[in-house]
N, C-alpha and C positions, 0 to 999 in steps of 0.2 A: 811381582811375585804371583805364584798363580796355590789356592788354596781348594782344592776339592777340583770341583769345575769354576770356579768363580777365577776371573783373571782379576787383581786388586792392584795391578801395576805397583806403586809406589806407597802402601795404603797409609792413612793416619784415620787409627782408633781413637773414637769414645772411649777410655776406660769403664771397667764397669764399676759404679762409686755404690754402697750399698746408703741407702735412705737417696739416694741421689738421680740413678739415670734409670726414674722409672720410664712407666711409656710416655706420658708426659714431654716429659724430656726428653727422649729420645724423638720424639716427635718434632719437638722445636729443634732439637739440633738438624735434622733432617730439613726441618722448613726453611732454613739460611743455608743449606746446601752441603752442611753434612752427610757421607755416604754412609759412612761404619759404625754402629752404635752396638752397643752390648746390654745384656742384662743385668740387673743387678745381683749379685751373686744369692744363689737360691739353694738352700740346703735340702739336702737329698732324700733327709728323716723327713723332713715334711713336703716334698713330693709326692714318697711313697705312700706320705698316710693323707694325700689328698686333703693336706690342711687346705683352708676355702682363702685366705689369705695369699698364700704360697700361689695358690692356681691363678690367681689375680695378677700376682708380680709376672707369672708366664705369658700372661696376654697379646699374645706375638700378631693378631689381626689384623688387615690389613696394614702391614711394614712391610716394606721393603725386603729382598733377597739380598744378601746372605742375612739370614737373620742369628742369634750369634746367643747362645744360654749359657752362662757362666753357674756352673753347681760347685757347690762344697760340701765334706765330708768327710770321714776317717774309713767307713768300712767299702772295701772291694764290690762285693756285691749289692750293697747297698745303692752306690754310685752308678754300678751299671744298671739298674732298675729306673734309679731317675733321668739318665739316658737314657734308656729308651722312651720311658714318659713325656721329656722334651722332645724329642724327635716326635713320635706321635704327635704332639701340641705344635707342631711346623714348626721344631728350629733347624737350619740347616747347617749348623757349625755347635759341636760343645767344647767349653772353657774347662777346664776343670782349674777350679783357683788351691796354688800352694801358695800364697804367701800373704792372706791377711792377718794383721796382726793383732786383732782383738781382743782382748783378752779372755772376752767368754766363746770366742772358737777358737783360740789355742786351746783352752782349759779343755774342752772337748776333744784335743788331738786332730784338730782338721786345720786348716787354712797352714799359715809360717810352719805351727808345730811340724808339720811333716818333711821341712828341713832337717830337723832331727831325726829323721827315719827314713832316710832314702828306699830302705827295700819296703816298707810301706809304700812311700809314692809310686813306686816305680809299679806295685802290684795293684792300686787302684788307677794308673792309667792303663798297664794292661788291658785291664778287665773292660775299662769302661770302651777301648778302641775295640774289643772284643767284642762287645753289645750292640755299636751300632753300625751302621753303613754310611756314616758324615765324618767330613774330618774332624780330630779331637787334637786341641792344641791346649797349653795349660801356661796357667801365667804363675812366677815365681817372685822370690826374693834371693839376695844373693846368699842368704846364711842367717841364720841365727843371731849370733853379733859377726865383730871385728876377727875375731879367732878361730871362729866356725864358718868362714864362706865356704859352699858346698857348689856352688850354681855348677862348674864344669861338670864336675861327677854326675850330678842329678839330670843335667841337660844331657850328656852324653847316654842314663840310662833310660829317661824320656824318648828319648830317640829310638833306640832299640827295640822300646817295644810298639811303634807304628805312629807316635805322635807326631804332627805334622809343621807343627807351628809354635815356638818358645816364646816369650813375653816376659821380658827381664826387670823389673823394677829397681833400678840397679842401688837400692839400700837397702840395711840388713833387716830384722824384725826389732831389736832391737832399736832401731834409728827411729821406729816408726815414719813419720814425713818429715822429720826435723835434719838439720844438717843440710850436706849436698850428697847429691843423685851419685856414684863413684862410675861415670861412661865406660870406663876402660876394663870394666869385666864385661860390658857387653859387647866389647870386641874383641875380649878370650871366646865368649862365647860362640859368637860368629866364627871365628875360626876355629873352634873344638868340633862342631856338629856341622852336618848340612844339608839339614833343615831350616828355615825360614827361621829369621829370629828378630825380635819387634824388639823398640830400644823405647823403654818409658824411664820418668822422670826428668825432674825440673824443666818443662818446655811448657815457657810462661808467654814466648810470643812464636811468629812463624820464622823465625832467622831461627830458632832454638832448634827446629825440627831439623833444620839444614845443617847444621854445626852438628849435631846429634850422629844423621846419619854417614857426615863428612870424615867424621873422627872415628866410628867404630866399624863402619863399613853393612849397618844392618838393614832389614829389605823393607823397614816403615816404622813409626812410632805409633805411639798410644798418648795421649793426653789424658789427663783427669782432672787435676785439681785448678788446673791453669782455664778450664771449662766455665767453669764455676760463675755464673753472671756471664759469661762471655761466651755463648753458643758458637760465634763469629769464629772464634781461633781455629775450629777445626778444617774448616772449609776453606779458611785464609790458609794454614797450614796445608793443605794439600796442593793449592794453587802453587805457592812459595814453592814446595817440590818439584811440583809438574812444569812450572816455567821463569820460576825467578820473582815472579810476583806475588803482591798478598793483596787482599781485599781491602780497598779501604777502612779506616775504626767507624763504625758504625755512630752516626751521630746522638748525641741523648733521646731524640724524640725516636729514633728506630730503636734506641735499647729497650726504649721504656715502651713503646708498642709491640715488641716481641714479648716485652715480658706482662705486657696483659692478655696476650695470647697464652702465653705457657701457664698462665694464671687460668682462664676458663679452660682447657687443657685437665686441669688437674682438678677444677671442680666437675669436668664432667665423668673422671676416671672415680675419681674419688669422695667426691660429695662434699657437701659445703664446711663441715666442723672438721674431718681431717685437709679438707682442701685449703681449708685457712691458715690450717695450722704450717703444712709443709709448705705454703709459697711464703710465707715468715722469710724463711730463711734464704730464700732465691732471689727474692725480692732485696735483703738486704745485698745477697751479691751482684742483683744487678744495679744498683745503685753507686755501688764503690768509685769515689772519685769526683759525686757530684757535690756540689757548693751544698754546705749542712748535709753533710751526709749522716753525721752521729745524731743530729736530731731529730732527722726525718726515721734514721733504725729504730729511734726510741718509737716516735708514731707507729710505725709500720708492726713492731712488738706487742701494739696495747691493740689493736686493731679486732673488731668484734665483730665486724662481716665482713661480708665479700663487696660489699658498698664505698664501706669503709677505705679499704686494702685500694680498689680502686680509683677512690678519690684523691689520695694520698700520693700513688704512680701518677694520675694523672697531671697532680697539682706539681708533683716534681719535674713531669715535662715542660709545661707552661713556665716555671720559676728559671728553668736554667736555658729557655727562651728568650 
């Protein structure tokens, strides 16, 4: 599939995970051979008003092209404002997200909520394809719940008004993550529109990606949560497309030396007291599956440096040696 000028052949997305694919991340995903990474989704209120946080998570410096900003919001103009703000900060692709399901951005009428308001969405992609000169693609949900999927209607008026690229998470807001991913609206979808249209959910390993695109006929997937401790998936997952193969499972000592990379990573983005804090939780998913793993989460929880945090990863590589 080809998206602006950028040709993405077969692509497999990073999803954009919010507390999750900062640059950090995006960084280690790219260091195992990751192409496509996104931002974590950035709200448009605090673009405009240059919160110092917000400008931080846009950090787009030397990455890689296509570099890829996912914004959220409720108002038109607003939206396009922070488009073009990204665009100035060198991203060359924006997301616009309708489908997180939050409870305090729905509450605010932005992310899922805007499944309930189709001529809203359809009036803040306008705007925003309006604002800038990059392609603008926008990732959805299929509906509200079980009795309000909307995805065709929404995708058919995304389209319309110059959107270039659809991103189906194919569960309702409702579902939140729980349940199963329902593939077979995202090959309504593909056949409703003909635009580009990305197939996410449940693709936990790279046969997932293949079955995914085997069954609904779409031009690449998105991963996220299947991500998670597992940088590897993406990059196996694109191989698996490209030729039938995947990358071999990465052994404990490359897991656990990637992720003392993505560990100093995040201390040098972020500083030692929040940098402790978020690799907590990476650290425990890059652990998942090793011998005491619940005892080691407990250590790795109580952990008070970045000494600490290390010695800990380290001792778990030596142990399952």
């Amino acid at each position: 599939m080809k998206l602006g000028d950028y040709e993405l052949g077969v692509p497999v997305f990073l999803a954009p995970l919010a507390g999750v694919t900062d640059k950090a991340f995006r960084e280690t995903v790219r260091a195992v051979g990751g192409k496509y990474v996104w931002t974590e989704m950035i709200s448009d209120k605090a673009l405009a008003y240059k919160n110092s946080r917000t400008l931080q998570m846009l950090d787009l410096s030397g990455e890689a092209e296509p570099r890829i900003v996912q914004l959220f919001g409720s108002d038109p103009e607003t939206m396009a404002q922070a488009a073009q703000m990204a665009v100035e900060l060198s991203a060359n692709i924006i997301d616009i997200n309708m489908g997180c399901p939050a409870p305090k951005v729905v509450k605010n009428a932005e992310g899922a909520a805007l499944l309930r308001d189709l001529p809203r969405a359809q009036e803040i992609a306008a705007a925003v394809v309006k604002a800038v000169k990059v392609p603008v693609t926008v990732k959805v949900r299929l509906g509200w719940n079980d009795q309000e999927v909307v995805v065709l209607e929404l995708a058919k008026r995304l389209e319309s008004v110059g959107v270039q690229m659809l991103t189906v998470h194919a569960r309702t807001r409702e579902q939140f993550y729980s349940g199963y991913a329902n593939w077979e609206w995202i090959r309504r979808v593909k056949k409703a529109v003909k635009i580009s249209v990305i197939g996410n959910g449940d693709i936990l390993k790279p046969e997932d990606a293949g079955r995914l695109i085997e069954q609904t006929g779409c031009d690449g997937v998105m991963i996220g949560r299947g991500a998670l401790g597992n940088p590897w998936l993406i990059p196996s997952a694109q191989l698996y497309l490209n030729n039938g193969n995947s990358l071999p499972k990465p052994s404990m000592e490359e897991r656990i030396k990637v992720a003392l990379q993505h560990f100093e990573r995040i201390l040098r983005y972020k500083g030692e007291k929040i940098g402790l804090n978020e690799m907590r939780k990476h650290a425990v998913w890059y652990i998942k599956g090793f011998r005491n793993a619940a005892q080691v989460r407990d250590e790795i929880m109580q952990t008070k440096s970045p000494e600490e945090m290390r010695a800990i990863l380290t001792k778990v590589s030596t142990d399952e040696n």
